[in-house]
BALOBA-1460 file (C-alpha; in Angstrom, 3 decimals):
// residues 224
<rec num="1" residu="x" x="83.702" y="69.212" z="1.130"/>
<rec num="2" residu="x" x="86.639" y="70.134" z="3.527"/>
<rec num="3" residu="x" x="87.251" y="73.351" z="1.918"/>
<rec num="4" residu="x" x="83.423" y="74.328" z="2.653"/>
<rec num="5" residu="x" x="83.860" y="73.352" z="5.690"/>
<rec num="6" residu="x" x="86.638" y="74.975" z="6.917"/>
<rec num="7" residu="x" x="84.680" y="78.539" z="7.514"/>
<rec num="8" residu="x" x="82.342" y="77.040" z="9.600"/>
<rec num="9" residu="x" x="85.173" y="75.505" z="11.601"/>
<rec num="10" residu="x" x="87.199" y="78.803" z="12.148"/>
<rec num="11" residu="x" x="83.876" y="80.123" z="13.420"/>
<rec num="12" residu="x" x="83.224" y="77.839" z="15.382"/>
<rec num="13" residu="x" x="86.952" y="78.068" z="16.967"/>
<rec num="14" residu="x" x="86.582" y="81.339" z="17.607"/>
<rec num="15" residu="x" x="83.094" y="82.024" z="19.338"/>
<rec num="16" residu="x" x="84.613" y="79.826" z="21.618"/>
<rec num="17" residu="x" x="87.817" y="81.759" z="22.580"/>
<rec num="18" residu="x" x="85.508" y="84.938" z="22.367"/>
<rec num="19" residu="x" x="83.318" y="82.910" z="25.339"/>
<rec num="20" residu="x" x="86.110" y="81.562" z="27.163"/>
<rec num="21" residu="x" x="87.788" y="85.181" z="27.072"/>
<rec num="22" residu="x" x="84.423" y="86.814" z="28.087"/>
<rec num="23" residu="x" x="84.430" y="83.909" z="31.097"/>
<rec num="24" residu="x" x="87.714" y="85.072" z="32.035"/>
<rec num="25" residu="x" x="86.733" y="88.727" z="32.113"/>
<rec num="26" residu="x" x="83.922" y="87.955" z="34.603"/>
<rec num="27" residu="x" x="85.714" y="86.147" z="36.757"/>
<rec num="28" residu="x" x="88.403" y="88.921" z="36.988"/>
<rec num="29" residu="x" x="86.109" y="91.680" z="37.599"/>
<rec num="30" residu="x" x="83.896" y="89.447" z="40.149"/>
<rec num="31" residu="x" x="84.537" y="91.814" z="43.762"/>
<rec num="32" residu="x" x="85.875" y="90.012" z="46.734"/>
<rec num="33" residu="x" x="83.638" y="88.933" z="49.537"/>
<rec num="34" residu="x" x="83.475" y="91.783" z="52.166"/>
<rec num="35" residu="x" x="85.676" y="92.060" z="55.352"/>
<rec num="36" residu="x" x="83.682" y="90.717" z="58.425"/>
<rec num="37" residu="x" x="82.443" y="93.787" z="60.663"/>
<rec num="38" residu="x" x="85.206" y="94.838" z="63.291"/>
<rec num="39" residu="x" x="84.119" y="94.751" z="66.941"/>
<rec num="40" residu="x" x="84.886" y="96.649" z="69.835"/>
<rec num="41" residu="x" x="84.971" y="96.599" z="74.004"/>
<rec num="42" residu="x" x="86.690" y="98.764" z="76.377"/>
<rec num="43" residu="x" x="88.428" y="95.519" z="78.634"/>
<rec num="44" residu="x" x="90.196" y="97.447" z="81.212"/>
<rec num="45" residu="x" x="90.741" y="100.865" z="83.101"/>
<rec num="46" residu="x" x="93.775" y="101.236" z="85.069"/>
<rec num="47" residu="x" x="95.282" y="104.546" z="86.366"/>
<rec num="48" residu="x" x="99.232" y="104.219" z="86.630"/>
<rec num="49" residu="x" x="100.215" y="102.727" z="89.539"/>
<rec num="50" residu="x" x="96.679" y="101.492" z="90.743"/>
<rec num="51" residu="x" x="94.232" y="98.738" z="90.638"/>
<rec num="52" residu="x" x="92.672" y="97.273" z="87.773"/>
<rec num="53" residu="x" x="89.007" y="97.879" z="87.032"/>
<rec num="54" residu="x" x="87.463" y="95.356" z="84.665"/>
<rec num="55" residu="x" x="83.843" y="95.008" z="83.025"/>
<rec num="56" residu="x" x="82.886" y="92.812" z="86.559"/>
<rec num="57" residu="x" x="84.341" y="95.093" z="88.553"/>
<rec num="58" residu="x" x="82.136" y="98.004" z="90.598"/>
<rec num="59" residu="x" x="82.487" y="101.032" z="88.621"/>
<rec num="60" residu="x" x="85.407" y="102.557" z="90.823"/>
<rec num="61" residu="x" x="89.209" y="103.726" z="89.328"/>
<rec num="62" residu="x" x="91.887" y="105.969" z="90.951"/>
<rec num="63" residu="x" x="93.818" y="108.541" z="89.327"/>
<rec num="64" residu="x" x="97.234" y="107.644" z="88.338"/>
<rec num="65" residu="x" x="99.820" y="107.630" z="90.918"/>
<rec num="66" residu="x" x="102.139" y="109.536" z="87.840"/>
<rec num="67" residu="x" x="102.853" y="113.479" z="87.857"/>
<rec num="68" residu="x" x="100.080" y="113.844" z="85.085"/>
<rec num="69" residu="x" x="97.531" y="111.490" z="87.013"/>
<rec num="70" residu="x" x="97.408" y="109.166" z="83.641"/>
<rec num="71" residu="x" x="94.536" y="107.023" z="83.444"/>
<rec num="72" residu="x" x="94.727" y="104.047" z="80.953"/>
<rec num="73" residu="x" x="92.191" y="102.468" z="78.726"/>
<rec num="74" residu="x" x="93.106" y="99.190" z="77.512"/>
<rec num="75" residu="x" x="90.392" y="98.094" z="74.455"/>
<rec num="76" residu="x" x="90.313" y="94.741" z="72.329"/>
<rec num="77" residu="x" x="89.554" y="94.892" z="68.669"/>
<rec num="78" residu="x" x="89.061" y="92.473" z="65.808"/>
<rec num="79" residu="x" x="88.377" y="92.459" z="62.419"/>
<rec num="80" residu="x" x="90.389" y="96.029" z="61.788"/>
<rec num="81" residu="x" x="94.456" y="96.855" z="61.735"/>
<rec num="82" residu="x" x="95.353" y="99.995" z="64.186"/>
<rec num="83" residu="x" x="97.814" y="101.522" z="62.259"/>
<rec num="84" residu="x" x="99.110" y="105.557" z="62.294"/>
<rec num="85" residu="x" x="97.631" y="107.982" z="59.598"/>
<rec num="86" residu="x" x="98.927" y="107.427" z="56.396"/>
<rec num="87" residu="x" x="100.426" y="103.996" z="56.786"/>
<rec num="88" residu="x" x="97.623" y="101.403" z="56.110"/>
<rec num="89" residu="x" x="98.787" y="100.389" z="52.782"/>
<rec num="90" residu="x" x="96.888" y="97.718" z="51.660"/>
<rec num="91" residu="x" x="95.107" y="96.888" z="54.344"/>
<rec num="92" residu="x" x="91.593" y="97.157" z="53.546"/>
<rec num="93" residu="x" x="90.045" y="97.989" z="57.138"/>
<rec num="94" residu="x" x="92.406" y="100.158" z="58.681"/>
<rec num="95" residu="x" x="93.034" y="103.133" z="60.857"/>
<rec num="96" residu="x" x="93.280" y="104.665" z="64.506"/>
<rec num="97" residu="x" x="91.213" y="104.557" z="68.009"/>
<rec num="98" residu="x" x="90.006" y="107.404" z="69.528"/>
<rec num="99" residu="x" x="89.356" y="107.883" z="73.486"/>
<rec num="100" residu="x" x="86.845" y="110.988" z="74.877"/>
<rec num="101" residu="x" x="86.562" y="111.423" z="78.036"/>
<rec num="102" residu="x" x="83.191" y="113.172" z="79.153"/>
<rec num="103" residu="x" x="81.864" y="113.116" z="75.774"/>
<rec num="104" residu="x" x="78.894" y="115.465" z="74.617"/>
<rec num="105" residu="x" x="77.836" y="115.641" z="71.681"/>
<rec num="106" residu="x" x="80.667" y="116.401" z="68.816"/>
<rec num="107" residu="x" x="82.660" y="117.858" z="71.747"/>
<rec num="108" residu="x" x="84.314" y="116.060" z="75.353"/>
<rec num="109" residu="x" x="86.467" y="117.148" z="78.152"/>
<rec num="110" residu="x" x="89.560" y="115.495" z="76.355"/>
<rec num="111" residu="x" x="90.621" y="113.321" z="73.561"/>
<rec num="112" residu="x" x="93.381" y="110.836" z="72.766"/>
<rec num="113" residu="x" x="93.912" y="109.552" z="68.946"/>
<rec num="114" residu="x" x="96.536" y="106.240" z="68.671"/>
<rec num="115" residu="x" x="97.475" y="103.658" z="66.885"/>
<rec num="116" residu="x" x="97.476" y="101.055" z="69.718"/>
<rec num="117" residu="x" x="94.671" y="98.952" z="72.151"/>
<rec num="118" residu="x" x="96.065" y="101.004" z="75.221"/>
<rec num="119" residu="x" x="94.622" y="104.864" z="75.121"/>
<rec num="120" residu="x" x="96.640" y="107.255" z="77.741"/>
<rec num="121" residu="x" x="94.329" y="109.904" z="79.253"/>
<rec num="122" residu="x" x="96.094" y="112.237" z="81.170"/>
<rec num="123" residu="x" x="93.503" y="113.707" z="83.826"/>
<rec num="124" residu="x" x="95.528" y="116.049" z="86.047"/>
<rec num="125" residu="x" x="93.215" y="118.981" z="84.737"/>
<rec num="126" residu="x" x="90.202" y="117.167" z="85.113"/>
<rec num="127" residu="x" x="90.749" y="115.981" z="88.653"/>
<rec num="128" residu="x" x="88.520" y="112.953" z="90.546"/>
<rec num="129" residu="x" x="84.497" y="112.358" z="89.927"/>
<rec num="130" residu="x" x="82.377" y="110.231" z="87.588"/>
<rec num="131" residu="x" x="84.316" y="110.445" z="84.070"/>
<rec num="132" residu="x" x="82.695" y="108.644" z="80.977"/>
<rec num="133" residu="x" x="85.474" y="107.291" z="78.559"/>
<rec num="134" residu="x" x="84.182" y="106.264" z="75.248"/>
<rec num="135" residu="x" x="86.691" y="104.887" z="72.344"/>
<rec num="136" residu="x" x="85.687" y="104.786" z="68.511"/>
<rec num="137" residu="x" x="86.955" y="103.854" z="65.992"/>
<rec num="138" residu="x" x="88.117" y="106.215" z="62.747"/>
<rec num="139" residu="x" x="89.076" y="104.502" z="58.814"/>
<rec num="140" residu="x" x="92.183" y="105.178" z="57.099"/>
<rec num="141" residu="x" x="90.385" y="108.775" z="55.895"/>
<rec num="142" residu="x" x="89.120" y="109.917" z="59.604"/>
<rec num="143" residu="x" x="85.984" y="109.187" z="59.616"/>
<rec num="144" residu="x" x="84.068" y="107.229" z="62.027"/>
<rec num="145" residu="x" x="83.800" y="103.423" z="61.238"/>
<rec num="146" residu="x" x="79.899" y="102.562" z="61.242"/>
<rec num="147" residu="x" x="78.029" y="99.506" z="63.386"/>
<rec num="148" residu="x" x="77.249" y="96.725" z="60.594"/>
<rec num="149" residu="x" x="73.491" y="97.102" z="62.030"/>
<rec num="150" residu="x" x="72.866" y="100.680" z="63.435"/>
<rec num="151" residu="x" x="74.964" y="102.778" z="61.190"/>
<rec num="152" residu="x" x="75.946" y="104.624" z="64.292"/>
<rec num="153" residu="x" x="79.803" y="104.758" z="65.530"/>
<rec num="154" residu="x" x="81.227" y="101.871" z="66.537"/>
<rec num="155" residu="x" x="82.087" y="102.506" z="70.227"/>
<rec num="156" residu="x" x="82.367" y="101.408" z="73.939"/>
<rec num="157" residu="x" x="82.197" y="103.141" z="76.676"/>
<rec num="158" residu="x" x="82.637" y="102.836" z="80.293"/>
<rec num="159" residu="x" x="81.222" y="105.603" z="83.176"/>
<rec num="160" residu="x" x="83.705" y="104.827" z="86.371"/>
<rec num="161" residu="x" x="83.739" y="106.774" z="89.571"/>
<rec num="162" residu="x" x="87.420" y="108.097" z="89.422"/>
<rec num="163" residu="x" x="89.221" y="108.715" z="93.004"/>
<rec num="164" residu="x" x="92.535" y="110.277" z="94.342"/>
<rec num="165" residu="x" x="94.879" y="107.522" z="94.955"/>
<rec num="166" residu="x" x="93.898" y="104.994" z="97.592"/>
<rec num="167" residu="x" x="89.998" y="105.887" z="97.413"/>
<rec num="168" residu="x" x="89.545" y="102.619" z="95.544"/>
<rec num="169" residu="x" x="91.456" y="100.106" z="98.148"/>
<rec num="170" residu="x" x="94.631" y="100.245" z="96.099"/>
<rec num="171" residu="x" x="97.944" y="99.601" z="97.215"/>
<rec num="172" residu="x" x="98.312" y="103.065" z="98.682"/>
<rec num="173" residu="x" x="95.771" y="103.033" z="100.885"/>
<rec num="174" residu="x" x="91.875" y="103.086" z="100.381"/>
<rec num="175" residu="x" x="88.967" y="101.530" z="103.213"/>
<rec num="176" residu="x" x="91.637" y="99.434" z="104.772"/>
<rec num="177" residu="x" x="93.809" y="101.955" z="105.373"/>
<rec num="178" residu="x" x="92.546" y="103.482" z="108.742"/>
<rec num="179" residu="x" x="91.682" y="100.294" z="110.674"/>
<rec num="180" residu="x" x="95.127" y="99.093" z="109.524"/>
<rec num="181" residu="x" x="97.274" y="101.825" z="110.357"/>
<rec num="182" residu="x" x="95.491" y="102.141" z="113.556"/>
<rec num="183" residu="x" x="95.991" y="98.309" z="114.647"/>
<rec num="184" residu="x" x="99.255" y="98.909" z="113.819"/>
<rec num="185" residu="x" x="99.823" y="102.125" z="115.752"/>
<rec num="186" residu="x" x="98.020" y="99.735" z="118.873"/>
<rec num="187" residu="x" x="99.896" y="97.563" z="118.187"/>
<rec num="188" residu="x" x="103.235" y="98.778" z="118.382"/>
<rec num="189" residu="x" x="102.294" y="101.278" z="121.223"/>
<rec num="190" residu="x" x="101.906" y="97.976" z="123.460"/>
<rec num="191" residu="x" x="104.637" y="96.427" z="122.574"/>
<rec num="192" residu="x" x="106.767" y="99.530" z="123.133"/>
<rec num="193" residu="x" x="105.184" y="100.140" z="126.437"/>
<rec num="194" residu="x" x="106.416" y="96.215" z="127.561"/>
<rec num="195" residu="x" x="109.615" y="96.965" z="126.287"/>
<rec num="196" residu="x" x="109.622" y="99.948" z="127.817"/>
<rec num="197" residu="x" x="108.512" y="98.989" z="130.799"/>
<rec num="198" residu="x" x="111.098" y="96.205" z="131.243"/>
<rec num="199" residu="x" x="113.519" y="98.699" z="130.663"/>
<rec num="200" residu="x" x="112.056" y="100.506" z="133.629"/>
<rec num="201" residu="x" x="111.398" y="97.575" z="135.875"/>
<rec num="202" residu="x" x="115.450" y="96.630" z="135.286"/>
<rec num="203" residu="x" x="116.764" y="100.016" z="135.808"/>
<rec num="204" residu="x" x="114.520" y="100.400" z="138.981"/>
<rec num="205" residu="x" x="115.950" y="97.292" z="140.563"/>
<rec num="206" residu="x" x="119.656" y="97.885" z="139.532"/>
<rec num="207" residu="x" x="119.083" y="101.360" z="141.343"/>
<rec num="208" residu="x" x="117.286" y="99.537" z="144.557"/>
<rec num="209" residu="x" x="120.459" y="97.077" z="144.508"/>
<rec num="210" residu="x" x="122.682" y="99.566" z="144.287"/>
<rec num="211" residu="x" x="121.214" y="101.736" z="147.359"/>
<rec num="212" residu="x" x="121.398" y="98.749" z="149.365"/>
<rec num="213" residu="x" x="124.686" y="98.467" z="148.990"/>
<rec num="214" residu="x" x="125.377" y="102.055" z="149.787"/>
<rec num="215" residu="x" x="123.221" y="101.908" z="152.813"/>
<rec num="216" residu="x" x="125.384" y="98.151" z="153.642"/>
<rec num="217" residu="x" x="128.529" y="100.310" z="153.564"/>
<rec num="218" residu="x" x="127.527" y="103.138" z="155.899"/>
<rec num="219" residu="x" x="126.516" y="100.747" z="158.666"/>
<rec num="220" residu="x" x="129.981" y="98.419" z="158.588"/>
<rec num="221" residu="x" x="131.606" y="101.696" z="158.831"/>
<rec num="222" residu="x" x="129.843" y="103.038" z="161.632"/>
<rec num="223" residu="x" x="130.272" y="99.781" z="163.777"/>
<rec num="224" residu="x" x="133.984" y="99.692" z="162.966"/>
């Protein structure tokens, strides 16, 4: 009775390592759950040496007090590693930012590619007016990473009114420039003209003193 049993019991064994092995094969071949979307947003514009325009700010920036007039757009990002071409490894949402400036249509007035959330456009051949700076994003291959929703480029963009230096109130000038420099110029003009005039006022009455004194002389002379 064993020995007629002992088929059925070697069967049995293995239909049951076939299905644990055929478990084991589905759970190795089951794909990860996707990354979460990456998001994007232009937080700052700053041109070197200037003030600081942020999202709440009116849409005024000045060009960069630098040789090259260098304009910088600062951007957060989440969800997706900035890294150089050709370096992303194993990172499964990777790649590099892109900044155009005056974009229209596949074309703009300039572009900056890096690897890092501050993008350097240098605008000395542009010059001052409204400028539109839009950043995207581009995968480890160079193409452009897609909105979760739209299927459109992921971007941000700011339009800002970009000055010479000082046209925005910055340190080097701006609005408050004229009143101040002329309260200043008042300012000191009076209190040169006291001085001044104290100067005057002592010199005229060491001279008076000192023409007494002459005239003193003469007349104890001429009674002698």
């Amino acid at each position: 009775m064993k020995n007629a049993l002992l088929p059925f019991a070697v069967g049995l064994g293995l239909s049951a390592a076939l299905l644990v092995t055929a478990c084991g094969d589905d759970d190795e071949t089951t794909p990860p759950d996707p990354p979460p979307p990456p998001t994007l947003s232009i937080v700052a514009v700053q041109g070197v040496g200037g003030p600081r325009w942020q999202p709440s700010d009116p849409g005024c920036v000045e060009l960069g007090h630098d040789t090259d007039q260098t304009v910088v757009v600062t951007i957060a990002v989440t969800d997706f590693a900035l890294r150089p071409p050709g370096t992303c490894g194993s990172a499964r949402v990777c790649g590099t930012a892109v900044l155009r400036v005056d974009p229209s249509g596949s074309g703009e007035a300039l572009v900056v590619q890096a690897a890092q959330t501050a993008l350097e456009a240098k605008l000395g051949a542009l010059g001052a007016g409204s400028h539109t700076f839009r950043v995207e994003l581009r995968d480890r291959d160079g193409a452009p990473v897609l909105h979760e929703d739209t299927q459109a480029p992921l971007a941000a963009e700011a339009t800002l009114e970009v000055k010479p230096v000082g046209g925005c109130g910055g340190p080097d000038g701006g609005a408050d420039a004229g009143p101040d420099a002329d309260a200043d110029a008042e300012a000191d003009a009076s209190a040169d003209a006291g001085a001044d005039a104290g100067a005057d006022a002592e010199s005229d009455a060491g001279d008076a003193g000192d023409a007494a004194d002459a005239t003193d002389a003469m007349d104890a002379d001429a009674g002698d």
